[in-house]
C-alpha positions as CSV (number, residue, x, y, z in Angstrom):
1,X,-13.8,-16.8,-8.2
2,X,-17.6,-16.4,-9.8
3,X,-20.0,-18.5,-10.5
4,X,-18.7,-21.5,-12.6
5,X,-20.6,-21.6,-16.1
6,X,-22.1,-18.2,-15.8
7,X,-20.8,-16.5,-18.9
8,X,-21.6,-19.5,-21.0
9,X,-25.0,-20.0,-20.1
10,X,-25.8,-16.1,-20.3
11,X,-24.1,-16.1,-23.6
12,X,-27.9,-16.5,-25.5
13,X,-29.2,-13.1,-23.4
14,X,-26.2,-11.2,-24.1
15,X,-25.0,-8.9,-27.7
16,X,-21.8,-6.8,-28.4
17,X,-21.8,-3.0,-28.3
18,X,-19.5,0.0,-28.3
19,X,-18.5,1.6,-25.2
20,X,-20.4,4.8,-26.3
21,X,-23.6,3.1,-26.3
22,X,-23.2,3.0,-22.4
23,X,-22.9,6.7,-21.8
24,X,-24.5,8.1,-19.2
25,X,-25.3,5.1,-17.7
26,X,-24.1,3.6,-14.5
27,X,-22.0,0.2,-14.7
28,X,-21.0,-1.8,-11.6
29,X,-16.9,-3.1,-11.6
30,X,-15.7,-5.8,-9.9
31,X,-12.9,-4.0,-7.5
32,X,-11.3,-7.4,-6.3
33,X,-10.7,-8.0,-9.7
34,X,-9.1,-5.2,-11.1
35,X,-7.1,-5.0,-7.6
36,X,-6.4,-8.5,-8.8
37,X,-5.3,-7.8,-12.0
38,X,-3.2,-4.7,-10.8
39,X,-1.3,-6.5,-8.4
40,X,0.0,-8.7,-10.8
41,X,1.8,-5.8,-12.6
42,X,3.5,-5.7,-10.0
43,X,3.6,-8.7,-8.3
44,X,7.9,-9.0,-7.7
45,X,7.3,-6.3,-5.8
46,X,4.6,-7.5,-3.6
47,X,6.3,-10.5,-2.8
48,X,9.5,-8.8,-1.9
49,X,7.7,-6.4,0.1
50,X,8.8,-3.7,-1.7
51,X,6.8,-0.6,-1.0
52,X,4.6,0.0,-4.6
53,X,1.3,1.7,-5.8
54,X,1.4,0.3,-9.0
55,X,-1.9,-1.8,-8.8
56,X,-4.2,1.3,-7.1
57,X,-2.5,3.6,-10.6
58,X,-4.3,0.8,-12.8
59,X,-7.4,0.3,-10.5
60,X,-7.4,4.5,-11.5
61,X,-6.4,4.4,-14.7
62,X,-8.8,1.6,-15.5
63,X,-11.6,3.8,-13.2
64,X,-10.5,6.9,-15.1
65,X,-11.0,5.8,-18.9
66,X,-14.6,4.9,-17.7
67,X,-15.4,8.2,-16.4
68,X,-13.6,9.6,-20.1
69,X,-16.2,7.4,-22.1
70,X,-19.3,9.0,-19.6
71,X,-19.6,6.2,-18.1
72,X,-20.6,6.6,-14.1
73,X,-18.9,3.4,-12.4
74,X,-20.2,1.9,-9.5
75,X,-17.1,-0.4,-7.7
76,X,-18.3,-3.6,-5.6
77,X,-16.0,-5.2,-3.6
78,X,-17.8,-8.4,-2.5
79,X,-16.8,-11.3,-0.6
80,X,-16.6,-12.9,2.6
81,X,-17.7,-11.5,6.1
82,X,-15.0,-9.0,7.6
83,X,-14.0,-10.3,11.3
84,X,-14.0,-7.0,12.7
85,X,-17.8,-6.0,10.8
86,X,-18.7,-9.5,13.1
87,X,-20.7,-7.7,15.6
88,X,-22.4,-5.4,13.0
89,X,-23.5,-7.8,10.9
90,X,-25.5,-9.8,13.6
């Protein structure tokens, strides 16, 4: 996923700060990932097919601690064309 060599080559342009220093401001989230990354908290039970909610509670939590810090998050979910958007698209 991403753009291979991205972070390395914006590594010049870039400089570490707090997450206060953001407050206020509005910061886009990659929602794929972080759906990503919840799913594999709970990934036995995903691929059992055992009913869980475990990855939308950290997509939330993750989304919550944000809004905490005074951050205002923006979520993108980007990716491929949806079949059934086909006709709206065009």
């Amino acid at each position: 996923m991403g753009i291979n060599g991205l972070l390395p080559m914006m590594k010049p342009f870039t400089k570490k700060i707090h997450i206060n220093d953001l407050r206020g401001k509005r910061v886009a989230i990659d929602g794929y990932s972080w759906l990503h990354k919840g799913a594999y908290t709970c990934s036995t039970e995903l691929c059992l097919n055992i009913p869980t909610e475990k990855f939308v509670h950290y997509f939330l939590q993750r989304l919550q601690t944000l809004i905490n810090c005074g951050l205002v998050p923006t979520v993108v979910f980007d990716g491929g064309q949806l079949p059934m958007k086909k006709e709206e698209l065009n």
